[in-house]
VOGU-3710 file (C-alpha; in Angstrom, 3 decimals, decimal comma):
1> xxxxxxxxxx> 16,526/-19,064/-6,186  15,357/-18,359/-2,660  13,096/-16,015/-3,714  11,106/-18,531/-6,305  11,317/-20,844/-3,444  9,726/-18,179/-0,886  7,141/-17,308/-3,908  6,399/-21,395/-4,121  5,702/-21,786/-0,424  3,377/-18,695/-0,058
11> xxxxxxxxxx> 1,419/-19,204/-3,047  1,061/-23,081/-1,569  0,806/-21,503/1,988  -2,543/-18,949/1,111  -3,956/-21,580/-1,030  -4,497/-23,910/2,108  -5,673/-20,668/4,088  -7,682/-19,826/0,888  -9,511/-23,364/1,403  -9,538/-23,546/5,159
21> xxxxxxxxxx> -11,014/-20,246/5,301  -13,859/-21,070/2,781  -14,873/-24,121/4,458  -15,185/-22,005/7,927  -17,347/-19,244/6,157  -19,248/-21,629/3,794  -18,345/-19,474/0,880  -17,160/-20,711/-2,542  -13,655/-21,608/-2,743  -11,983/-19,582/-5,951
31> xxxxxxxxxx> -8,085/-20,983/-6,694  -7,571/-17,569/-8,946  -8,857/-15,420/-6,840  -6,456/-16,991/-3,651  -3,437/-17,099/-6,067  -3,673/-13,211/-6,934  -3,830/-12,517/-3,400  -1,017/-14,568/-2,706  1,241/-13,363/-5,363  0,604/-9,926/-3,795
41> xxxxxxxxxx> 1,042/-10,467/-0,403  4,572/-12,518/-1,980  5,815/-9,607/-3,280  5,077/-7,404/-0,475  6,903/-9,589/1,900  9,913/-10,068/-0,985  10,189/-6,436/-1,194  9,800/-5,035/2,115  13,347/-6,591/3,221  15,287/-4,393/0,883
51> xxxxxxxxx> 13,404/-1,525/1,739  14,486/-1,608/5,236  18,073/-2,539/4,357  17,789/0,638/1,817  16,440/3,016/5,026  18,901/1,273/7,632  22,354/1,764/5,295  21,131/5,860/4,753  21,182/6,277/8,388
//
């Protein structure tokens, strides 16, 4: 559950970047194009903490 709740707030959390950022550079905003990005970005920073748990217990 705390991971669908992470995946909520960054998806919410680059979407408002996604916005802010277009407005600054006067380029079109694109909601599918910010979500993929997002969703990466989500997993990346889901995954990364059991990575490091994985290379921390073999040592």
């Amino acid at each position: 559950m705390k991971y669908l709740t992470s995946m909520i707030w960054i998806i919410m959390f680059f979407q408002i970047i996604g916005f802010i950022g277009s407005s600054l550079t006067k380029t079109v905003y694109n909601p599918l194009q910010t979500l993929f990005i997002s969703l990466i970005f989500g997993v990346i920073f889901i995954l990364v903490p059991f990575e490091l748990e994985k290379l921390t217990k073999r040592n």
